[in-house]
PDB file with SEQRES, HELIX, SHEET and CRYST1 records, atoms N, CA, C and O in Angstrom:
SEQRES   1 A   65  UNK UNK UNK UNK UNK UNK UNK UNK UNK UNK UNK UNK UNK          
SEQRES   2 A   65  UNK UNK UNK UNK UNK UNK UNK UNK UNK UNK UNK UNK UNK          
SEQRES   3 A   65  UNK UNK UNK UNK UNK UNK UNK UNK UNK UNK UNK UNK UNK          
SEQRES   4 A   65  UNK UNK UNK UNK UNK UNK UNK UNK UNK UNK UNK UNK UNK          
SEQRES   5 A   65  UNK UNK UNK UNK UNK UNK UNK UNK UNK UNK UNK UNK UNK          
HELIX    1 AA1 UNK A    2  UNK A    5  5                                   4    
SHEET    1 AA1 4 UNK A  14  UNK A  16  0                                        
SHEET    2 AA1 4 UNK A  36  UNK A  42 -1                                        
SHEET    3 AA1 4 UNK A  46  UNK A  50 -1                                        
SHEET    4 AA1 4 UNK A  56  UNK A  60 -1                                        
CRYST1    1.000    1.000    1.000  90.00  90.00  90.00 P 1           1          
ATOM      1  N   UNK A   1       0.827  -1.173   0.000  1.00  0.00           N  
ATOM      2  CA  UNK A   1       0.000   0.000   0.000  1.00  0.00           C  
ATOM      3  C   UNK A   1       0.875   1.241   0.000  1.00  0.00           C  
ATOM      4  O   UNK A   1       1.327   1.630   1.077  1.00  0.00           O  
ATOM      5  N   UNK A   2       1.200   2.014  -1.327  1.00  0.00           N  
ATOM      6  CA  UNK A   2       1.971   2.989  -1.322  1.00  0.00           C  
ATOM      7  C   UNK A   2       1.568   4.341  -0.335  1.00  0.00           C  
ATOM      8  O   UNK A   2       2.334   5.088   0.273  1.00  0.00           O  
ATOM      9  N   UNK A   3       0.212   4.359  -0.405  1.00  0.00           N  
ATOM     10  CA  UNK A   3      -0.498   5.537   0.236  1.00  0.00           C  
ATOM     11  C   UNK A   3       0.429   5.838   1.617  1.00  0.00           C  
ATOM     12  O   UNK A   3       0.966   6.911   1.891  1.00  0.00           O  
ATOM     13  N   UNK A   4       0.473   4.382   2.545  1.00  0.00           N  
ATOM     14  CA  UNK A   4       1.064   4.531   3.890  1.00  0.00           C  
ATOM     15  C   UNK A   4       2.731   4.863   3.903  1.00  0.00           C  
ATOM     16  O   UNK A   4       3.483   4.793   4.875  1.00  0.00           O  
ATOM     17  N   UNK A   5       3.032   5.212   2.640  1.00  0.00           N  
ATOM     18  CA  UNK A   5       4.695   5.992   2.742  1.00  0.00           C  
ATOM     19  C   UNK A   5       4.204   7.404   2.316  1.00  0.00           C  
ATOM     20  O   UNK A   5       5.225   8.091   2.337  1.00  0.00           O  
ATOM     21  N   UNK A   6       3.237   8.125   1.969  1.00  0.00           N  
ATOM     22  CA  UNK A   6       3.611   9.190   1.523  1.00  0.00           C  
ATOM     23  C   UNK A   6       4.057  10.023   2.180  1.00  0.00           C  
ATOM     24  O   UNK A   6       4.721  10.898   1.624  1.00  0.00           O  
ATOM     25  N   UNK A   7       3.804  10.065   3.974  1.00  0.00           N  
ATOM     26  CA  UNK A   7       4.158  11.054   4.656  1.00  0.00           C  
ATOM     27  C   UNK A   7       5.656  11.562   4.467  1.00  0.00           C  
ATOM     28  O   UNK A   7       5.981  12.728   4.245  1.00  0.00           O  
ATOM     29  N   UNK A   8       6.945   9.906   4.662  1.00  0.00           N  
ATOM     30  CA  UNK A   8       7.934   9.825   4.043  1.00  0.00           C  
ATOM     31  C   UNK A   8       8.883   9.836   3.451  1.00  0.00           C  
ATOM     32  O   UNK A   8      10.109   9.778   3.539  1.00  0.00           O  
ATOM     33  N   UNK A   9       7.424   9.999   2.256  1.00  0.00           N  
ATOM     34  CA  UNK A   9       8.072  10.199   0.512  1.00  0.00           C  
ATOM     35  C   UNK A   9       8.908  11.241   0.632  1.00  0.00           C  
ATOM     36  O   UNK A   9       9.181  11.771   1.709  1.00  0.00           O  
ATOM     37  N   UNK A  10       9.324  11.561  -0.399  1.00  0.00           N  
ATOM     38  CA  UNK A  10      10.453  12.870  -0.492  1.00  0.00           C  
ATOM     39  C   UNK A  10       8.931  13.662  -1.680  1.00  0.00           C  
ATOM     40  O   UNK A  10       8.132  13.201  -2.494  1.00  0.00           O  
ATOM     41  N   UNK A  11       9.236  14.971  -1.123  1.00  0.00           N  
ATOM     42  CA  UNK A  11       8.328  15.995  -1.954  1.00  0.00           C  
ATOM     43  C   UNK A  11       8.708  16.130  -3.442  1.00  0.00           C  
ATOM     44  O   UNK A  11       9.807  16.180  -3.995  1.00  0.00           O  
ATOM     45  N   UNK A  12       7.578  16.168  -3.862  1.00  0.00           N  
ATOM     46  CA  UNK A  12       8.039  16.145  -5.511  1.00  0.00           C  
ATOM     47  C   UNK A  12       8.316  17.728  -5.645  1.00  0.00           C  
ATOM     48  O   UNK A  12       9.482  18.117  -5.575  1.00  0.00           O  
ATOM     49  N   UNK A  13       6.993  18.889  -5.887  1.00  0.00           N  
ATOM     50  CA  UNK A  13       7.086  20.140  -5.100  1.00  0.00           C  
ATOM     51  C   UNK A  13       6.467  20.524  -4.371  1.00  0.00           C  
ATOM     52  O   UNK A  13       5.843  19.875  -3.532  1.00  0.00           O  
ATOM     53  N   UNK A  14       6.494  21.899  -4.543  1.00  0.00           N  
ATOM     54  CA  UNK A  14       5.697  22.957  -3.937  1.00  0.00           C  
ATOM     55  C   UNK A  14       4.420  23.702  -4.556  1.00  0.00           C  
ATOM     56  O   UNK A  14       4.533  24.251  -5.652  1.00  0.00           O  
ATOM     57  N   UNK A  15       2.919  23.727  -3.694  1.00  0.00           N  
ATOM     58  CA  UNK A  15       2.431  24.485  -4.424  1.00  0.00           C  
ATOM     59  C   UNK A  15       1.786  25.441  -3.559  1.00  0.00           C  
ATOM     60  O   UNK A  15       2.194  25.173  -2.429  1.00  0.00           O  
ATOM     61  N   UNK A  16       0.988  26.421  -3.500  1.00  0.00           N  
ATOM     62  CA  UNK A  16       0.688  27.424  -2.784  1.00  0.00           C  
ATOM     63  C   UNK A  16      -1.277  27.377  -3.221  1.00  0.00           C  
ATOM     64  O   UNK A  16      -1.767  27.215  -4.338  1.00  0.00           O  
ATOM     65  N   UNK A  17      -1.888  27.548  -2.111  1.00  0.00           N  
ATOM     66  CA  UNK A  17      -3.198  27.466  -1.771  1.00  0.00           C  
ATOM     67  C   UNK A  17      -3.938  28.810  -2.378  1.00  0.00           C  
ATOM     68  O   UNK A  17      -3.540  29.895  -1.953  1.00  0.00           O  
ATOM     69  N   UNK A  18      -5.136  28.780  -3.481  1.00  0.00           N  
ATOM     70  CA  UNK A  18      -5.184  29.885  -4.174  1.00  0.00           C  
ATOM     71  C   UNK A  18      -7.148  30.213  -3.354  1.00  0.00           C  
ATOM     72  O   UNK A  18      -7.859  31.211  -3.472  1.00  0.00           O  
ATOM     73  N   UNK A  19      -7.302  29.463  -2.923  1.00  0.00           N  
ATOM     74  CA  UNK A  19      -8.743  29.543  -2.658  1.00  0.00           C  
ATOM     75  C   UNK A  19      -8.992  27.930  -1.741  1.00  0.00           C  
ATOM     76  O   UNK A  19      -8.433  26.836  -1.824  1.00  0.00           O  
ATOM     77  N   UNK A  20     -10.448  28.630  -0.627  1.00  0.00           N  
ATOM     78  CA  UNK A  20     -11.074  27.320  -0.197  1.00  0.00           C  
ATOM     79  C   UNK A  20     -12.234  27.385  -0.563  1.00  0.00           C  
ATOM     80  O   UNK A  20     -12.957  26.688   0.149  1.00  0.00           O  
ATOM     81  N   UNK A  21     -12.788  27.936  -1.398  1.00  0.00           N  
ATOM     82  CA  UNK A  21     -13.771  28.155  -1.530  1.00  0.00           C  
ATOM     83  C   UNK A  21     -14.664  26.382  -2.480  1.00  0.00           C  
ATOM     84  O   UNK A  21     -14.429  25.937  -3.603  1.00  0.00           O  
ATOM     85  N   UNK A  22     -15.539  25.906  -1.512  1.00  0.00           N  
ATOM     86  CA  UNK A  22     -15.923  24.524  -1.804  1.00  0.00           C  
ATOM     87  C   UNK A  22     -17.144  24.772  -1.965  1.00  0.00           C  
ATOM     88  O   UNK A  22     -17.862  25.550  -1.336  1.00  0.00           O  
ATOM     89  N   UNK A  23     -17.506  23.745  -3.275  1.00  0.00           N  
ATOM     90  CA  UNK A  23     -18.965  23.478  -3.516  1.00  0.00           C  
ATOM     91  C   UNK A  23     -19.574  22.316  -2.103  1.00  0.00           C  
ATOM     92  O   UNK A  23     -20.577  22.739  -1.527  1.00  0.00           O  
ATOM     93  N   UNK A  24     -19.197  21.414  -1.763  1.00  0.00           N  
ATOM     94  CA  UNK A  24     -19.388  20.353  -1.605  1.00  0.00           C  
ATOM     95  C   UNK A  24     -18.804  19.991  -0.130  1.00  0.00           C  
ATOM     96  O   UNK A  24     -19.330  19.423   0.827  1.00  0.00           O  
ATOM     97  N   UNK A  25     -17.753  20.439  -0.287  1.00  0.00           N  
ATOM     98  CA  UNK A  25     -16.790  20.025   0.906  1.00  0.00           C  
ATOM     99  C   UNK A  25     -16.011  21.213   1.948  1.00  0.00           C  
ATOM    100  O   UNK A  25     -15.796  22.385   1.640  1.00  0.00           O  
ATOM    101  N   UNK A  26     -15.670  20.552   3.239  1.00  0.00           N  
ATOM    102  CA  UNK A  26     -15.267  22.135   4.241  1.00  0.00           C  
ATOM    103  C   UNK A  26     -13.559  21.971   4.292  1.00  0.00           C  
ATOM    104  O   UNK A  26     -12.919  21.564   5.262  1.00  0.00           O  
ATOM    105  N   UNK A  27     -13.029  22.388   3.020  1.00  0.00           N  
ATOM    106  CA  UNK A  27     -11.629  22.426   3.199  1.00  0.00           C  
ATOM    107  C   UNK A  27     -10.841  23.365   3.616  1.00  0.00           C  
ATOM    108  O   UNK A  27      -9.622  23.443   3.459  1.00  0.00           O  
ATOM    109  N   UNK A  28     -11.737  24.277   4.299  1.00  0.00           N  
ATOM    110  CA  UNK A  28     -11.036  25.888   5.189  1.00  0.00           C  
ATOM    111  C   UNK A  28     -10.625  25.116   6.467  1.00  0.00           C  
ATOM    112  O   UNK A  28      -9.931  25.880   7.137  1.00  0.00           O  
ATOM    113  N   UNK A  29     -10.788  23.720   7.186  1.00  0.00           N  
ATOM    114  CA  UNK A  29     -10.446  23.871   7.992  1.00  0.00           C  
ATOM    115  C   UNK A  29      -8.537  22.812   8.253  1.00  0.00           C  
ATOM    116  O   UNK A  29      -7.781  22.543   9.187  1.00  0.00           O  
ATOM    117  N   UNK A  30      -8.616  22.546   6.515  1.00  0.00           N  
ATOM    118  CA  UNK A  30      -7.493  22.088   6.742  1.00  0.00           C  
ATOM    119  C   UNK A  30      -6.007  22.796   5.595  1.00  0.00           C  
ATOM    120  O   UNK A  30      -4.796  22.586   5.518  1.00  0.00           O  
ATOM    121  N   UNK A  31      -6.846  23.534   5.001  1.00  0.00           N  
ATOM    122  CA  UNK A  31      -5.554  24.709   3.816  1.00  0.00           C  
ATOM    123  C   UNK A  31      -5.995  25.830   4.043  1.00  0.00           C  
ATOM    124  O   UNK A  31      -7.129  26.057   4.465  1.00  0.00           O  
ATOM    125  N   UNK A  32      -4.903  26.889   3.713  1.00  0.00           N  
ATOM    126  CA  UNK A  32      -5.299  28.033   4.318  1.00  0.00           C  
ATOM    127  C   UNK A  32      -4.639  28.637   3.050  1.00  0.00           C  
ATOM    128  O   UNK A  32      -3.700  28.138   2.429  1.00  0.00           O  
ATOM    129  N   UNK A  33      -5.264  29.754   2.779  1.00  0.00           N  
ATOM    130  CA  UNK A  33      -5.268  30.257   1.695  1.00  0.00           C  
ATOM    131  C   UNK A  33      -3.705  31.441   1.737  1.00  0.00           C  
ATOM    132  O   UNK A  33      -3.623  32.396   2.508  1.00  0.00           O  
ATOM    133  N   UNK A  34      -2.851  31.129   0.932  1.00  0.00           N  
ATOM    134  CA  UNK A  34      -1.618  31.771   0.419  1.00  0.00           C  
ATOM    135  C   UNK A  34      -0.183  31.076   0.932  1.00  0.00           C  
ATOM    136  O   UNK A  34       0.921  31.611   0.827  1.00  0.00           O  
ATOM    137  N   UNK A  35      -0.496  29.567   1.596  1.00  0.00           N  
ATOM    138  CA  UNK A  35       0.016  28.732   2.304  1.00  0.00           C  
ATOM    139  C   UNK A  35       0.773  27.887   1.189  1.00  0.00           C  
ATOM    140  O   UNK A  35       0.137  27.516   0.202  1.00  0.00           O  
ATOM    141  N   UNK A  36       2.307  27.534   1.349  1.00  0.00           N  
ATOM    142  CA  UNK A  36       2.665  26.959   0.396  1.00  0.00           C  
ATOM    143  C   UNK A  36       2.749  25.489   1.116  1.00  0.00           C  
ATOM    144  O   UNK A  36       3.391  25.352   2.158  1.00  0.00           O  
ATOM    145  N   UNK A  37       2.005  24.315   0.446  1.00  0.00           N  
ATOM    146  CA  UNK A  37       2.188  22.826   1.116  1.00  0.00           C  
ATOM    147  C   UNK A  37       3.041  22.310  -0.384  1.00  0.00           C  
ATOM    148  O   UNK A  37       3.181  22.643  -1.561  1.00  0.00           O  
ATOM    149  N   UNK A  38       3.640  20.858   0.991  1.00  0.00           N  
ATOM    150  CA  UNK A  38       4.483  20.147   0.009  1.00  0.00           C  
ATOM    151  C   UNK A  38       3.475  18.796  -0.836  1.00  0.00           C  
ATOM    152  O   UNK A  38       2.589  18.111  -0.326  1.00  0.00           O  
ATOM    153  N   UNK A  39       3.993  18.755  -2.234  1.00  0.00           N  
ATOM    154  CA  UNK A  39       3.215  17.923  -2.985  1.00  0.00           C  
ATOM    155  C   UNK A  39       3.875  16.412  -2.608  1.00  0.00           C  
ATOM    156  O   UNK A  39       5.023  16.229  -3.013  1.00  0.00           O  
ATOM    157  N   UNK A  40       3.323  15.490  -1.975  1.00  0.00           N  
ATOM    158  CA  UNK A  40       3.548  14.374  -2.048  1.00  0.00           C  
ATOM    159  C   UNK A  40       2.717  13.037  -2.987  1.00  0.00           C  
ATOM    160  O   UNK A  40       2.938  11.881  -2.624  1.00  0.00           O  
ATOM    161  N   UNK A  41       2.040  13.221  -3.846  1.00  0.00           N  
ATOM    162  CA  UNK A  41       1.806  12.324  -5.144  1.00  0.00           C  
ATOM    163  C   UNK A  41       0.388  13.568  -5.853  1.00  0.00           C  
ATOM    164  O   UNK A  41      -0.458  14.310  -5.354  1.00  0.00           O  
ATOM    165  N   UNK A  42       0.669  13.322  -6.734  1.00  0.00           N  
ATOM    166  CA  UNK A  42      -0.220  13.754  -7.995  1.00  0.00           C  
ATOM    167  C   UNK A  42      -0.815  12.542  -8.841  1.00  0.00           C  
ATOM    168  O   UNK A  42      -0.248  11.534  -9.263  1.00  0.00           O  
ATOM    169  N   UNK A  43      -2.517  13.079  -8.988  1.00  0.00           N  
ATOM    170  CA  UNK A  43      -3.113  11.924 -10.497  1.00  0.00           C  
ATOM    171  C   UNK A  43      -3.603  13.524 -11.279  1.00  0.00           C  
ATOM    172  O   UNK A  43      -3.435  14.683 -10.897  1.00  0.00           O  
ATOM    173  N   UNK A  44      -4.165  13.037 -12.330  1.00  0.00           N  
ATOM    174  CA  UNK A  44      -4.670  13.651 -13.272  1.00  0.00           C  
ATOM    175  C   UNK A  44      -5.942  15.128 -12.256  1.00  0.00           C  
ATOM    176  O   UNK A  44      -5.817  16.353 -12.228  1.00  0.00           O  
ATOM    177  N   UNK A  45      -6.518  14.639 -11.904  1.00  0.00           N  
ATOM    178  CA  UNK A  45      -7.473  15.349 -11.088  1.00  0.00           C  
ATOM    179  C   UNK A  45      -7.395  15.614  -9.550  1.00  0.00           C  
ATOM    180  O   UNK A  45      -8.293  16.305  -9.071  1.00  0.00           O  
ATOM    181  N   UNK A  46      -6.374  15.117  -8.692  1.00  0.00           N  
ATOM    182  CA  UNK A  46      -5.995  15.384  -7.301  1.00  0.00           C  
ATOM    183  C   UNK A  46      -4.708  15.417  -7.194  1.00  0.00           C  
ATOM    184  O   UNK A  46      -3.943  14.640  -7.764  1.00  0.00           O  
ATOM    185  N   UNK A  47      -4.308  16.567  -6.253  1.00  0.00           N  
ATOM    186  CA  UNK A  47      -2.752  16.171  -5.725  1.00  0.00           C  
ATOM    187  C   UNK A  47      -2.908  15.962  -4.129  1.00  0.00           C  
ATOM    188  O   UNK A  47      -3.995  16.228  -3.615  1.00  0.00           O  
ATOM    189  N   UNK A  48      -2.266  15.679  -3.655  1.00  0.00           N  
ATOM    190  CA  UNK A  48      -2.361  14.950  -2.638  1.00  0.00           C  
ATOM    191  C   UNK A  48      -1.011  15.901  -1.679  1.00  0.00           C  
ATOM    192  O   UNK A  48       0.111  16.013  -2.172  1.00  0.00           O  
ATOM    193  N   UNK A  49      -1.383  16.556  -0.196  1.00  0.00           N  
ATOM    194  CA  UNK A  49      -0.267  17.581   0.320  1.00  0.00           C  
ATOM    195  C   UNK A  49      -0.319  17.264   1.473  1.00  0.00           C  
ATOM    196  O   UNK A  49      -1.223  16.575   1.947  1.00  0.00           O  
ATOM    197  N   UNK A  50       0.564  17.680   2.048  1.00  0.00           N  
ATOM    198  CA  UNK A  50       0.546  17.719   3.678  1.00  0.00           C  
ATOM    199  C   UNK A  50       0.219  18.761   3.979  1.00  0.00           C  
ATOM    200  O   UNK A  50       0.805  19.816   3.739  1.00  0.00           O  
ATOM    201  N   UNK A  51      -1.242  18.521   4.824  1.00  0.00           N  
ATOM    202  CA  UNK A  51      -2.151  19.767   5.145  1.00  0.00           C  
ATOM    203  C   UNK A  51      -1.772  20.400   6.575  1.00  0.00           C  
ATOM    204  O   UNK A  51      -0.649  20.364   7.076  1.00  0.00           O  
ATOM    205  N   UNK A  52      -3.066  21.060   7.207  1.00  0.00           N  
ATOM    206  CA  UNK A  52      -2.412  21.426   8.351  1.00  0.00           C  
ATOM    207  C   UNK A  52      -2.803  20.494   9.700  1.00  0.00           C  
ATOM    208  O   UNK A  52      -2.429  20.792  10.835  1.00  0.00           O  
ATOM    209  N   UNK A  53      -3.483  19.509   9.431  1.00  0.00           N  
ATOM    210  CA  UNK A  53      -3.251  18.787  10.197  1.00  0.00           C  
ATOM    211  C   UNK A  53      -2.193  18.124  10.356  1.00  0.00           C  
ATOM    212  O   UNK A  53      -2.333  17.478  11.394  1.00  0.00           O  
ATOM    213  N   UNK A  54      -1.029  17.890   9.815  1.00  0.00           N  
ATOM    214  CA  UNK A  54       0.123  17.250   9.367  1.00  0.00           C  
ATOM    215  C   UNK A  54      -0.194  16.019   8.658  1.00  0.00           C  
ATOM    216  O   UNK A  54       0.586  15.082   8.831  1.00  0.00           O  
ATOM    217  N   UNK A  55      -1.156  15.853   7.920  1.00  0.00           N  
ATOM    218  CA  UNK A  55      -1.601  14.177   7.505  1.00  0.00           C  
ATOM    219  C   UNK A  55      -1.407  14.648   5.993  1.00  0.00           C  
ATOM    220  O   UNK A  55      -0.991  15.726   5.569  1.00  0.00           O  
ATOM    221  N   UNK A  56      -1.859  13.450   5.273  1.00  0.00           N  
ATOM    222  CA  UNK A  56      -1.395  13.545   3.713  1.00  0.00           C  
ATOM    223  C   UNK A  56      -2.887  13.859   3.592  1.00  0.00           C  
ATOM    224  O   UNK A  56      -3.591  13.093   4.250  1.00  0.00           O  
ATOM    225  N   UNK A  57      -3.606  14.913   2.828  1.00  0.00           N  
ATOM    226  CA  UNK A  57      -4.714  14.377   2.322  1.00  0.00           C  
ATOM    227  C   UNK A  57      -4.685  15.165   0.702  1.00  0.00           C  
ATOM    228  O   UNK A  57      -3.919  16.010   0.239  1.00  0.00           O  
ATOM    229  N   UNK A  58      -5.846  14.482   0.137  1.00  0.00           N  
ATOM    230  CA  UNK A  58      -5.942  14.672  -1.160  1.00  0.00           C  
ATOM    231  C   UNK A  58      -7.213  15.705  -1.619  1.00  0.00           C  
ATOM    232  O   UNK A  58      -8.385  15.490  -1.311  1.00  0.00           O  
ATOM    233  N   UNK A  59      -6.836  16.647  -2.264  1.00  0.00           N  
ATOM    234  CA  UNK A  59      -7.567  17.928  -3.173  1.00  0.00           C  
ATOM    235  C   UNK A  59      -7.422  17.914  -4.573  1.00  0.00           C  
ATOM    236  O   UNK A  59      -6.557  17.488  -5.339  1.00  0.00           O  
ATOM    237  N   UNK A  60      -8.472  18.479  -4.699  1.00  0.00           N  
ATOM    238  CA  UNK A  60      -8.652  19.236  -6.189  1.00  0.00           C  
ATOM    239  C   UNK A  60      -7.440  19.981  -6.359  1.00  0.00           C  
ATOM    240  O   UNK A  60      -6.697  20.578  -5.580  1.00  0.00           O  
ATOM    241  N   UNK A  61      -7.451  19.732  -7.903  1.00  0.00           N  
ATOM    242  CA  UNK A  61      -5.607  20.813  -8.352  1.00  0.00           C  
ATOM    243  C   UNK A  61      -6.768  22.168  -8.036  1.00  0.00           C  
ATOM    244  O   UNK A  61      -6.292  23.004  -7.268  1.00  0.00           O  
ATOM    245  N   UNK A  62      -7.946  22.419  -8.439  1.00  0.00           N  
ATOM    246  CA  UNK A  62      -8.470  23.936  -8.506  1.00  0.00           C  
ATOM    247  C   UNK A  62      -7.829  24.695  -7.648  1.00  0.00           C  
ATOM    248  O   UNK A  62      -7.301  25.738  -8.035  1.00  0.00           O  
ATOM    249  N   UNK A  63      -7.744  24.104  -5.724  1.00  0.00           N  
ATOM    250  CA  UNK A  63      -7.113  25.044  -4.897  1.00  0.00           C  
ATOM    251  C   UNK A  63      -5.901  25.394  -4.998  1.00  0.00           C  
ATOM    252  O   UNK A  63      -5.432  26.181  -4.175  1.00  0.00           O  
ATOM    253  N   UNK A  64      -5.315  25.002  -5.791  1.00  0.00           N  
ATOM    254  CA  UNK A  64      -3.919  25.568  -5.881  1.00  0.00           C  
ATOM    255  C   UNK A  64      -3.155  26.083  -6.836  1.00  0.00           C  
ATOM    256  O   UNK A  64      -3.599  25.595  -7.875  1.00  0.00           O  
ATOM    257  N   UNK A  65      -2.150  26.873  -7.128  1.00  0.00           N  
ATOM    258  CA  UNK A  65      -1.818  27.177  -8.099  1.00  0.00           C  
ATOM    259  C   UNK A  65      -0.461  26.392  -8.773  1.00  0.00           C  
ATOM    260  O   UNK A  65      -0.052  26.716  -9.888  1.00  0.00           O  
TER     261      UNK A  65                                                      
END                                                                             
């Protein structure tokens, strides 16, 4: 199960938080807007960061730039 190394992993990069603004979901309480997190895996439609909880979780590329 690769998921359980990402904390780990070595960062691929950096990206910086452009908005929380959610249809659907309450992601103000874990990115904060102008915040640069480290990218630890990317797919086509999510990258996946170390938020501020310190855990890996996975977002929309939209929030970020």
């Amino acid at each position: 199960m690769i998921h359980n190394e990402w904390l780990t992993k070595e960062t691929i990069r950096t990206v910086t938080c452009k908005h929380t603004d959610a249809a659907k979901f309450l992601v103000s309480n874990v990115l904060t807007v102008g915040k640069t997190y480290e990218v630890k895996n990317e797919t086509d439609e999510f990258i996946f960061v170390v938020d501020n909880t310190g855990k890996v979780g996975g977002f929309y590329k939209t929030y970020f730039d």
